[in-house]
N, C-alpha and C positions, 0 to 999 in steps of 0.2 A: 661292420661289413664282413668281416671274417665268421661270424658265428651266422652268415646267411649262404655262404660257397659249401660245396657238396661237402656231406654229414660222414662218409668215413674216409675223408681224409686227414689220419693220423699226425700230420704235419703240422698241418696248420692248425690245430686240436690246439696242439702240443705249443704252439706261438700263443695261442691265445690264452691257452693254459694258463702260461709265462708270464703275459701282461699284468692276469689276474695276479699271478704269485708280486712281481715288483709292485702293483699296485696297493697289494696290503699290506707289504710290508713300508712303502710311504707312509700309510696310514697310521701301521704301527707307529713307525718313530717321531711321529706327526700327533700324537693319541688323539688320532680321531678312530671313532665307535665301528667305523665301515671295515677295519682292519680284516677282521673273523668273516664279514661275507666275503671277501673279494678272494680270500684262501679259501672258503668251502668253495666257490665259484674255481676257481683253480683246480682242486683237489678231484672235485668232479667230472671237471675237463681231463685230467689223466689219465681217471679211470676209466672215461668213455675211448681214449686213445689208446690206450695197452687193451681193449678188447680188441681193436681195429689192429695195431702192426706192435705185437705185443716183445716184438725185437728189435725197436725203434730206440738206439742207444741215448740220444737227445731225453728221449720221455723222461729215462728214470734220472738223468743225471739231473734235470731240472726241479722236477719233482721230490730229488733232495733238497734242492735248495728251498723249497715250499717246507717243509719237514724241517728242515735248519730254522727257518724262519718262525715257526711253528714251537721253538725249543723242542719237537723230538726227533734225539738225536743218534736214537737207536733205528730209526726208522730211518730216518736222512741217509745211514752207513748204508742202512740193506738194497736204498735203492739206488747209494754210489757206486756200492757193491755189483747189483745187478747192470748197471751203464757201464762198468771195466770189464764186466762179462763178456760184453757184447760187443769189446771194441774202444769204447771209449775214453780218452785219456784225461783221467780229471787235472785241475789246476792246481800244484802242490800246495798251495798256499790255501785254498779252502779245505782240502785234504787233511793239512796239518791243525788249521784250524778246527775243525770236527772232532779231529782227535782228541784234540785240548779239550774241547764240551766234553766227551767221552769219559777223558781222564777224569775229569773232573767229578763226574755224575759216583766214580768206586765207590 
């Protein structure tokens, strides 16, 4: 239903974006094969919503967690990065977790 309501609203993009991201990532920890579409399906969603309200603090903080999810974890910072640019308070606890991938990856 959501991917049929008017096409540049950045919101609900960004909601269904999100479904997609938790939905692959079930998949992932599920190994089932659907994993990788349901993130490209996501990832695409983002990118059509940062055209439309590319100040939309939600987009990029989620769209780390697609990147988290993804294992890249350089990419995940840059777009927690740009979400606390604009306002957005991330969850310390995913924050430090990131880190840790981070640390890790020296």
């Amino acid at each position: 239903m959501a991917s049929k309501l008017p096409q540049n609203n950045a919101r609900i993009i960004v909601d269904l974006a999100f479904a997609h991201t938790i939905l692959g990532q079930y998949f992932k920890e599920n190994n089932k094969s659907e994993a990788n579409v349901e993130f490209a399906k996501g990832k695409a969603l983002y990118e059509v919503a940062e055209r439309i309200e590319p100040t939309y603090p939600l987009l990029y903080s989620n769209w780390s967690v697609l990147d988290f999810y993804i294992c890249d974890y350089v990419k995940a910072k840059e777009h927690l990065d740009k979400a606390t640019s604009l306002g957005f308070k991330p969850d310390p606890t995913y924050l430090k977790e990131l880190e840790d991938k981070l640390n890790v990856r020296k």
